[in-house]
N, C-alpha and C positions, 0 to 999 in steps of 0.2 A: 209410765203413766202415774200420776199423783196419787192413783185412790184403783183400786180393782171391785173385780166383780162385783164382790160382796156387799159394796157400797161405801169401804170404810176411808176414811180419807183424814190425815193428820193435815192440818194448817200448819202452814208456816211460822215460824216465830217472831219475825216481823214481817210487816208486806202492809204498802199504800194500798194495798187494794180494796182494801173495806172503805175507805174515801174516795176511790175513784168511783167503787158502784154508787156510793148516795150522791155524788155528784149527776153521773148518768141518769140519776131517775130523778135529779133534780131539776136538770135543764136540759136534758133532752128526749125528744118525742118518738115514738116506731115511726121506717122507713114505709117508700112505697108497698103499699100491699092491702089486706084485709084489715091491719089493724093500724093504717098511717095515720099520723097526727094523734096518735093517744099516747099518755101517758106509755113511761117503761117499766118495767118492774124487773129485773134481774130475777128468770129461774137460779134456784137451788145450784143445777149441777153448770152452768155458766158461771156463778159467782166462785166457784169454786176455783175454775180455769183464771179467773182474774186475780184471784187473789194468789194464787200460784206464780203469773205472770209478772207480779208486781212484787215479790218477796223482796224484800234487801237483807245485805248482812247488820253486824251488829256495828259497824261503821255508817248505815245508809246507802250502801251502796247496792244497786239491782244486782240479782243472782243471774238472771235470766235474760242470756244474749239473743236467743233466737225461741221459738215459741211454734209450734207444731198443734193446732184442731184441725181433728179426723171426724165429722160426722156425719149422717148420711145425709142426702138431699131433702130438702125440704125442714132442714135445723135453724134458719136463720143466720148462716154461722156469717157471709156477709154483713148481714145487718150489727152483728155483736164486735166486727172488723169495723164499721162504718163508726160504733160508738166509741172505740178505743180510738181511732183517728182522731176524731172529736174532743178526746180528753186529753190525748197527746198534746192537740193545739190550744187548749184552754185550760185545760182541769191541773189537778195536783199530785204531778204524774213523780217528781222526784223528791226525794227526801231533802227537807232541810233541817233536818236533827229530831232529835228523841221529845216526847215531852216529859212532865212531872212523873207521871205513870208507866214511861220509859217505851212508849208507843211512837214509831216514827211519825212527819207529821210532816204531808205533803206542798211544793210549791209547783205552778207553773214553769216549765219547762222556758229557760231563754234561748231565745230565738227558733222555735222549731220548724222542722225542715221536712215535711212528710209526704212522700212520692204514695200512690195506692195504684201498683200496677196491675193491665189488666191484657188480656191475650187478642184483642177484638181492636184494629186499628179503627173500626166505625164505630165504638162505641166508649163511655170513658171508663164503663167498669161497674159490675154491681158494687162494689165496697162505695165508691164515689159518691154514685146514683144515691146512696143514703146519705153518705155526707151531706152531698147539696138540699137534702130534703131537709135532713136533722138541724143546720142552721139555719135554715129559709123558712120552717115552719112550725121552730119549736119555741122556745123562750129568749132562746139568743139573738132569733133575727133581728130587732131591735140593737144591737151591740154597738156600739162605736167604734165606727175605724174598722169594724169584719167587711172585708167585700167579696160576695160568695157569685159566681160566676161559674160556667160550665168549660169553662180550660184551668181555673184555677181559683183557691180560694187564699187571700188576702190576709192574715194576721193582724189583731190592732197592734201588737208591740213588734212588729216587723216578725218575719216567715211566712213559710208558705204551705198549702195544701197543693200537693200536683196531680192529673192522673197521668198514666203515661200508658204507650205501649210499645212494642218490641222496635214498631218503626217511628219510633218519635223521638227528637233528635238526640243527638248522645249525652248519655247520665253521666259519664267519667266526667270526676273533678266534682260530682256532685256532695252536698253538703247533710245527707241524711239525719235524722235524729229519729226515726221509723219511715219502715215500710213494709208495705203488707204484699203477699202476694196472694192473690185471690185464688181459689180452685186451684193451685200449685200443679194435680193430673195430668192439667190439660200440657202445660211447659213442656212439648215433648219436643219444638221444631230446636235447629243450633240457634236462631237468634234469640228465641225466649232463653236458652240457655245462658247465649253473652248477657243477656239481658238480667236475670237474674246476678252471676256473677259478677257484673259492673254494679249494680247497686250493693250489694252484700259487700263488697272492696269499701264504699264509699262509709259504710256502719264503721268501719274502723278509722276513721278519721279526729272525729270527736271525743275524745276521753270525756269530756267535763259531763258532755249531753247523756252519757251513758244509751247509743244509740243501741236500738233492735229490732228485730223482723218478727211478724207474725203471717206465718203459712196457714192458707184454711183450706179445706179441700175434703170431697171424699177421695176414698181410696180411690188407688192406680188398678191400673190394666199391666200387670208384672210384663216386663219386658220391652214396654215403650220405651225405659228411659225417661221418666216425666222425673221433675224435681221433686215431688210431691215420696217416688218411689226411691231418690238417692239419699232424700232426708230419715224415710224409714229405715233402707240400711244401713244409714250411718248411728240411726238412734237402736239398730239389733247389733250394734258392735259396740258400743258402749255399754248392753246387757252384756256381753259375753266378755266384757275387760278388754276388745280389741283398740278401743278407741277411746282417749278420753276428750270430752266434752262436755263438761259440770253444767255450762250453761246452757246446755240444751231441754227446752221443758215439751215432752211429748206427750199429748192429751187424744189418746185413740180411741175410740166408741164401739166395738164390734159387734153384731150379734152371736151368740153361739151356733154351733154347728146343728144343723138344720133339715128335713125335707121340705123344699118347695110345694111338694103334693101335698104335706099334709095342715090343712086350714088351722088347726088348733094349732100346732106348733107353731107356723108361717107366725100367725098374730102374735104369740106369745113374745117370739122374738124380733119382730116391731114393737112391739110396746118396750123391750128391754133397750134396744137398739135407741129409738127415738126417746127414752126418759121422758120428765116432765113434758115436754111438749108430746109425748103419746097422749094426753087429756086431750090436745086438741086437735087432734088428729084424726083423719075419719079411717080406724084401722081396718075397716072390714072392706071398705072400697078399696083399699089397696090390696089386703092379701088378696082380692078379687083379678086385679089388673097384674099384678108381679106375678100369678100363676100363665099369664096370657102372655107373658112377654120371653125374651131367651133369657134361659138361666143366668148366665154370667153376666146381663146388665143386672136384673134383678139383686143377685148377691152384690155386685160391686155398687150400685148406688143407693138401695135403701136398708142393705143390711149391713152397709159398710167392708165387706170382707175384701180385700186385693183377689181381684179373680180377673183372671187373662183368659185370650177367647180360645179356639179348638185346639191350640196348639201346644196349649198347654199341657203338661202328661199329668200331676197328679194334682186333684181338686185338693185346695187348701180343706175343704170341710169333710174329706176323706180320710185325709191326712190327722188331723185334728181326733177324730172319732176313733182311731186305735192308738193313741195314748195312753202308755201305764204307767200308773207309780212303780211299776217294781223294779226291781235293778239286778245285772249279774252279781252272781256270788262265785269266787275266787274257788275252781273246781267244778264249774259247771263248764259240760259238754256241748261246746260250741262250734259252727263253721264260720268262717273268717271269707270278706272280700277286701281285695287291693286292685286300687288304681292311681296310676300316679304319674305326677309329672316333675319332670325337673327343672323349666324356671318355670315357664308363662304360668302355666295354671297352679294348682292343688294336688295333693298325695294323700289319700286318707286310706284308712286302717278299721272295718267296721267288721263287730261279729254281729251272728245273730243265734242265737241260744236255740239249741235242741226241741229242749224240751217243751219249750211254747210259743218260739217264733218272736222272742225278743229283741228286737236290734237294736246297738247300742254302738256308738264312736270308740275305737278303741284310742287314735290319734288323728288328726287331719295336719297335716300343717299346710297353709295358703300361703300366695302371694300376695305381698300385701300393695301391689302394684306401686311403691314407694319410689323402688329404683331399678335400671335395667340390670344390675348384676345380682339380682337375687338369685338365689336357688336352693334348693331342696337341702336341708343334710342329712345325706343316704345314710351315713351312718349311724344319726339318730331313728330312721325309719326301719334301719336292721336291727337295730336296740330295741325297739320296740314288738318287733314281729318277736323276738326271743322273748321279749317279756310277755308277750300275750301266750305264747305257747308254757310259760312257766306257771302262770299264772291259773287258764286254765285248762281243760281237757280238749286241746285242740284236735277237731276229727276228719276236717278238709279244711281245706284252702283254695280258693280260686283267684288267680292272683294275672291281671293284664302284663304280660313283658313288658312294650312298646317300652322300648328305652330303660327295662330293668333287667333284661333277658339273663345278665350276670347272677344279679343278687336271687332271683326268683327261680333258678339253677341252684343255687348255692341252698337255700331255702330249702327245695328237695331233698338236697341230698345231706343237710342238716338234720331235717325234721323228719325225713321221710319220703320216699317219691308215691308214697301211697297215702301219703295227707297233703301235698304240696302240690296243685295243679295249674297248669296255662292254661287261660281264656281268653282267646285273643277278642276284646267287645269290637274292635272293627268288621270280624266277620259276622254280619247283618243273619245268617241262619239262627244259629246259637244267640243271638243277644234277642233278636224278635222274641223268642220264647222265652228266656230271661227276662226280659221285662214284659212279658203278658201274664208269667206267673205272679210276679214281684205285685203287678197292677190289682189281678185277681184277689192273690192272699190280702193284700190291704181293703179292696172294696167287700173281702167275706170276713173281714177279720181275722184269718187263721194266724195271723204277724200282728206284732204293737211294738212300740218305739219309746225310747223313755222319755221325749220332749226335747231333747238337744237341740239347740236352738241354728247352730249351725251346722249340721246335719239334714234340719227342716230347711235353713232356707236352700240349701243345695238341692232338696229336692223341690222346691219351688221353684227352684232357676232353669230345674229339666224341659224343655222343649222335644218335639217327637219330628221324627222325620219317617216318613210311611219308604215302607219298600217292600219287596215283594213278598217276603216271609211276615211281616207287619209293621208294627212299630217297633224303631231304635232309637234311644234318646241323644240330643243333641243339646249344644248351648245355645242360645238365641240368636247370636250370631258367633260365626269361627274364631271372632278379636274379642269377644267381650269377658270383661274384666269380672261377671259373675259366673262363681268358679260350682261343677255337676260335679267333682268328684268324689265327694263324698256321698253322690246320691248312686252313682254309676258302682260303689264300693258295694253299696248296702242292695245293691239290684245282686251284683253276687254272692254277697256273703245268703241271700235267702235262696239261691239256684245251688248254693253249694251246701246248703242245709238238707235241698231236697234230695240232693244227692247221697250225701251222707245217710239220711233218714234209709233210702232206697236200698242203700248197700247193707244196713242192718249195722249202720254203725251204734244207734242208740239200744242193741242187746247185747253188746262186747262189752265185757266188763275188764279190767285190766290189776289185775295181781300181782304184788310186790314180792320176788322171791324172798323163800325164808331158808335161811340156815340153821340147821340144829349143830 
């Protein structure tokens, strides 16, 4: 994200964007709605996102191949798609060199080619819907040679505006120079999938046009699979150095973590959530209605936060809420969980600190679903167990075999069979309890996490399967490519904390013989 909580946000060094917005409010009107046919005026925290959107380098060239806004329902965020369409097809979207003052200095884009896809084969699409309005009844309608119609809109210097949807006829071979994809969330069925991936193919076509996408959408429903939810994780793996993508510009709006119940809070974080447009907002009608409705739409569409329905196991805003700054120090008396897999999935390596219920990643390594002959290197994963025990006061261990039964023996009788233990997580007694503690201690606090980013979202990706002793966490489905084990680690490294704790391991103190 360009700018955080705080508010603070560096501009770009160059970027068209400061001419696109005076363009926008110079010739074009709000869409259907409360305030259609008026005058625009670009909020504060939109022109921000534009001006980000449009950065070039110090050649003129855009920075920003694909474009990501997250905000909640009722942002206009269509309508601010519908003006960018607009500007693609008209306005002064690319650079044609620097001026006196060394300021890029924008032309209309030749021959633009702009699809605005929409998920609703009866419908052409809210982005569209403003299009058609925006040059039918703004300053442009009058234009020569624009011919704006409800299948498609007409270019004076030749191209096109299209809408499209998943069954409408095939996009390959298409000629893109933008396309938008609306509410992205919704993109869960496989043909919005082809669908997506046939247009985003055709963005690379054009070198000259300097094509790109812009996604709008509130957050997903974690584990649909919507596009909206594979763009998030590809933009959490370029934080964690997994992935590189420069030109990816992700603009996400979240509320902070939250009681639903409680009225002063709820508002506070609507008015954060919705920014400038909180002015015009009727917030008390809403904290009023989002206390009336199920929680997980509530959070997922007007506070923005990714929140999946019952089956989810740990609430993102739970999760969030025992967050510390503090970090292991090298000689603190920790229990360690392992679980691990040798290709499909993940192997991760999590302690959780004695003395206050800190869990922290010792090592994960993932599959990076790249190629079928990946796999684990055990011997990096035994490198590591020794380094954690070097490192610090290791006091238990719970460690899954399945498929380590060697090294997790060896481990034992390394370290100790009195710090080195099996926990098979498939037997559903033992793990029910394991993670109704693990559940507990995070919803009372008595555990915090240092924020790792991939650790969170493992445990984001946990799903629960009830059985008879209770809940035992699962993947969302048995094939899918988002990998629990780092969340399945940190379930035992806190069962093996409690354990330790119980055995009276945190009053042993341990004495280095001395020789006189």
């Amino acid at each position: 994200m360009p700018y955080g909580p705080d508010g603070r946000w560096t501009a770009p060094e160059y970027s068209l964007g400061y001419q696109v917005i005076d363009w926008i409010e110079a010739y074009l009107v709000h869409g259907p709605g409360d305030v259609q046919g008026q005058p625009i005026t670009i909020d504060r925290e939109y022109a921000r996102f534009i001006v980000d959107a449009y950065e070039v380098d110090s050649r003129g060239r855009r920075r920003v191949t694909s474009a990501f806004l997250s905000r909640p329902k009722g942002r206009a965020k269509s309508e601010l798609a519908g003006m960018l369409v607009c500007a693609e097809a008209l306005g002064p979207v690319r650079c044609d060199g620097f001026d006196a003052n060394g300021n890029p200095v924008g032309r209309p884009l030749t021959y633009p080619y702009i699809r605005c896809l929409a998920t609703e084969e009866t419908q052409a699409g809210n982005t569209y819907d403003n299009v058609y309005y925006m040059l039918t009844e703004g300053p442009l309608a009058d234009t020569s040679g624009l011919d704006v119609n409800l299948s498609a809109v007409n270019l004076p210097d030749g191209g096109k505006i299209v809408p499209s949807t998943a069954s409408s006829s095939s996009k390959d071979g298409g000629k893109e120079s933008f396309a938008v994809f609306d509410e992205s969330h919704l993109y869960t069925l496989p043909e919005l999938h082809r669908m997506y991936n046939t247009v985003t193919r055709n963005l690379l076509k054009r070198k000259a046009a300097e094509p790109w996408a812009l996604e709008t959408s509130t957050m997903y429903a974690p584990g649909e699979g919507s596009i909206a939810e594979l763009t998030h994780g590809n933009y959490l793996k370029v934080v964690e150095g997994l992935l590189d993508n420069p030109g990816l510009l992700f603009d996400h709006r979240e509320a902070p973590p939250v009681s639903i119940r409680n009225k002063a809070e709820l508002k506070k974080a609507l008015r954060y959530v919705y920014g400038p447009a909180a002015e015009w907002m009727d917030l008390d009608r809403m904290v009023t209605e989002l206390q009336q409705m199920p929680e997980h739409e509530a959070r997922r569409y007007f506070l923005n936060q990714p929140t999946a329905t019952a089956d989810q196991w740990m609430p993102k805003e739970a999760w969030d809420a025992v967050r510390s700054d503090a970090r292991p120090e090298p000689g603190d008396q920790i229990a360690i969980g392992f679980d691990g897999s040798l290709r499909y999935d993940a192997t991760a390596i999590v302690g959780c600190r004695l003395s206050d219920g800190l869990i922290f990643p010792i090592k994960v390594w993932e599959n990076p679903h790249t190629s079928d002959d990946w796999e684990v290197d055990v011997l990096a994963v035994d490198a590591a167990m020794a380094e954690a025990f070097k490192t610090y006061r290791v006091e238990w261990v719970y460690a899954d075999p399945a498929y380590w039964q060697d090294i997790v023996g060896r481990w034992a009788l390394e370290f100790g069979t009195d710090h080195v233990f099996e926990f098979w997580t498939h037997r559903d007694t033992p793990m029910a309890t394991a993670v109704e503690r693990f559940r507990t201690a995070v919803e009372t606090r008595q555990v915090s996490h240092i924020g790792d980013a991939t650790l969170t979202r493992h445990v984001m990706n946990a799903r629960t399967r009830e059985v008879r002793a209770g809940a035992v966490l699962r993947k969302e489905t048995k094939r899918s490519k988002k990998h629990i084990d780092a969340c399945m680690a940190a379930v035992l490294a806190v069962e093996a904390r409690a354990d330790a704790l119980a055995d009276g391991r945190m009053r042993k103190k341990r004495y280095r013989a001395m020789s006189y």
